[in-house]
C-alpha positions in Angstrom: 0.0 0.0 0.0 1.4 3.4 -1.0 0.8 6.2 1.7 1.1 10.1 0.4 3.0 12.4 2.1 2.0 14.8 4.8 2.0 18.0 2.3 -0.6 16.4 0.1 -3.7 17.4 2.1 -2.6 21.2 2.3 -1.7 21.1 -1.5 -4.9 19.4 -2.3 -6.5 22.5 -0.1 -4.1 25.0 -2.2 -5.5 23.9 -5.1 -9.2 23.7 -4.2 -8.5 27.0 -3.0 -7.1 28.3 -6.2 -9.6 26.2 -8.4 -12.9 28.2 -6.5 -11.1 31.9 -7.1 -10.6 31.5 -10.5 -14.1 30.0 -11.1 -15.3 33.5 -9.5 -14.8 35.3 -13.0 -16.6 32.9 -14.9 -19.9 32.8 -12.8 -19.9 36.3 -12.3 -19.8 36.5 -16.3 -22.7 33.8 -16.4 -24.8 35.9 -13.4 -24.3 39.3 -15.3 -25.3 37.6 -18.6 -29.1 36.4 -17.1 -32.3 38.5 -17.9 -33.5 39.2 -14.6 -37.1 40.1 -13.5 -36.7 44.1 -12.4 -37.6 42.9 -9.4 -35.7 40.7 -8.2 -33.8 40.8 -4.9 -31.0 40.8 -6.8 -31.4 44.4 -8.5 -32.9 45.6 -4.7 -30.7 43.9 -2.7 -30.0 45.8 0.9 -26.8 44.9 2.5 -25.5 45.4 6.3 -22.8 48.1 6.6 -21.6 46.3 9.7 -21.5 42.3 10.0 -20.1 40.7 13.5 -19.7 36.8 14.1 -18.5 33.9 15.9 -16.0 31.3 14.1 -15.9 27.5 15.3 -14.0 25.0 13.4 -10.6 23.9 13.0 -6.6 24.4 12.5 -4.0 22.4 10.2 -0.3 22.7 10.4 1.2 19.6 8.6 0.2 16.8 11.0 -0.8 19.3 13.7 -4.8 19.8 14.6 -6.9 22.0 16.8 -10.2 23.0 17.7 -10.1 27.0 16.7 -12.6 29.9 18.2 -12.5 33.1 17.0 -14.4 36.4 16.0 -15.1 38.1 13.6 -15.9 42.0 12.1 -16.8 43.7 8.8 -17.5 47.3 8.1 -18.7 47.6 4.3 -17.8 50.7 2.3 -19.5 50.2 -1.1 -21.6 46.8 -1.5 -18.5 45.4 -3.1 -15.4 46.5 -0.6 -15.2 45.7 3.0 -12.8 45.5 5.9 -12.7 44.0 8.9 -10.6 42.3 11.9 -10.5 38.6 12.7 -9.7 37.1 16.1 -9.1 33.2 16.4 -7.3 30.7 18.9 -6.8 27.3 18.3 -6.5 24.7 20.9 -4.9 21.6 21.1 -1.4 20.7 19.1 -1.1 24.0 17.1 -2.0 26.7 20.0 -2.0 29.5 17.9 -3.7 32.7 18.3 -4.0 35.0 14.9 -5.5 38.3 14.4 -6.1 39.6 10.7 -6.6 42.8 9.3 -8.7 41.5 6.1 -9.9 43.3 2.8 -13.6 41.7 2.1 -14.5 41.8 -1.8 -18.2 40.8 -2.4 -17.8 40.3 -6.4 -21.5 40.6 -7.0 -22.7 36.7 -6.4 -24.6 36.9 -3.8 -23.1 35.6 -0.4 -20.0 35.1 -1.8 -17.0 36.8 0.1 -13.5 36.9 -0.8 -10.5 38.1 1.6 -7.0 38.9 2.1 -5.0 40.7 4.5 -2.2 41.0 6.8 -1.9 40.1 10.1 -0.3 38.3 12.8 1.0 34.8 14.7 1.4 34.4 18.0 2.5 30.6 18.2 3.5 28.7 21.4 6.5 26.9 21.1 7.8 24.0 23.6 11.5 23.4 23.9 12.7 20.4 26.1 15.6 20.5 28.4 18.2 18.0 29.2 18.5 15.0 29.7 15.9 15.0 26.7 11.9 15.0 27.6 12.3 15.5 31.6 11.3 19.4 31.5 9.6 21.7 29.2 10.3 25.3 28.3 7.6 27.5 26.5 8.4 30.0 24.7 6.3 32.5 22.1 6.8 33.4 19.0 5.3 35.7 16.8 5.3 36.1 13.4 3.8 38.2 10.4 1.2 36.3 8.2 -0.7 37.4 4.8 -4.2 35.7 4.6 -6.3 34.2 2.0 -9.5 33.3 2.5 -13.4 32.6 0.7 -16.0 32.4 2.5 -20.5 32.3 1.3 -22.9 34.0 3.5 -26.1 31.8 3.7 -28.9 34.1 4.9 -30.9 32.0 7.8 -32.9 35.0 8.6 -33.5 38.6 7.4 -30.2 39.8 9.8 -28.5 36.2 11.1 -25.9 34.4 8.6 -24.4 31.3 8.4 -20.9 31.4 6.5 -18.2 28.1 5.8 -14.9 29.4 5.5 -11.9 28.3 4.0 -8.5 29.9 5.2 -4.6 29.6 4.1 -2.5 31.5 6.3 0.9 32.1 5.2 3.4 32.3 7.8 7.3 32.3 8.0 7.6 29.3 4.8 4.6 27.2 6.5 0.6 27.3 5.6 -1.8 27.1 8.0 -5.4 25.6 7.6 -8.2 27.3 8.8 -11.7 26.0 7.8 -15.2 25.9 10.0 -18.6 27.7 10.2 -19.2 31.6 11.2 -22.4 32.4 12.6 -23.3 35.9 12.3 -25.5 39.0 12.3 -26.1 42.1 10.1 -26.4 45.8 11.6 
């Protein structure tokens, strides 16, 4: 039996990632291209200048795992640019805490969200003494990241959203994971 390596699951992410951002262009083509009813929601649509959430899901770093929490704001300027600041701490074997300073484009599909930004890394990192394995030291590090992300706003109620996420944070050579379920509200 032939086992993959442990960068195959974040490449296959990479490339999931990459494959849903290019298809952006092409369905916003398709979406502009539809007759549409004058009115539709579309052509009416009403967004919230100001969006706050809650993030739950999880972290990936290589073979590393962890439950993540996190927060979440946007401030809309136009219906198609936003910024915001994300919180999130991730429990377990990557302990990692990350704040991003995110750019939110809403191409025109609606839900869709794509971001990037700077931010962040605060990572703990153990260090064991001599003999080897009898003591501990922790130490933190922190370090710069630039984040990708795309997320889709499902709309469970007129103000409260619920919106998967898919996150590749870039940091120091390595990329971190970050994928789950924001639930949110409009204001």
């Amino acid at each position: 039996m032939q086992t993959r390596p442990h960068h195959a699951r974040p490449r296959r992410l990479s490339l999931l990632l990459l494959a849903l951002l290019g298809a952006v262009p092409v369905v916003a083509a398709a979406q502009e291209n539809q007759e549409t009813h004058p009115a539709t929601a579309a052509e009416h649509h009403e967004f919230h200048r100001n969006h706050i959430g809650v993030f739950l899901g999880g972290s990936t770093l290589k073979e590393k795992n962890g439950f993540t929490l996190g927060g979440d704001y946007e401030r809309r300027f136009h219906k198609h640019i936003g910024a915001g600041l994300q919180a999130e701490h991730a429990f377990g074997s990557v302990k990692d805490t990350v704040v991003v300073f995110p750019v939110f484009f809403h191409p025109g599909l609606t839900g869709l969200r794509i971001a990037t930004g700077p931010g962040f890394s605060r990572e703990d990192e153990e260090e064991h003494g001599e003999p080897e394995g009898v003591s501990t030291i922790t130490k933190t590090v922190t370090e710069f990241l630039w984040r990708v992300q795309i997320l889709y706003d499902f709309e469970a109620t007129k103000r409260v959203t619920i919106t998967p996420n898919l996150a590749i944070d870039f940091v120091n050579g390595r990329q971190f994971f970050v994928y789950g379920v924001t639930v949110g509200t409009g204001f």
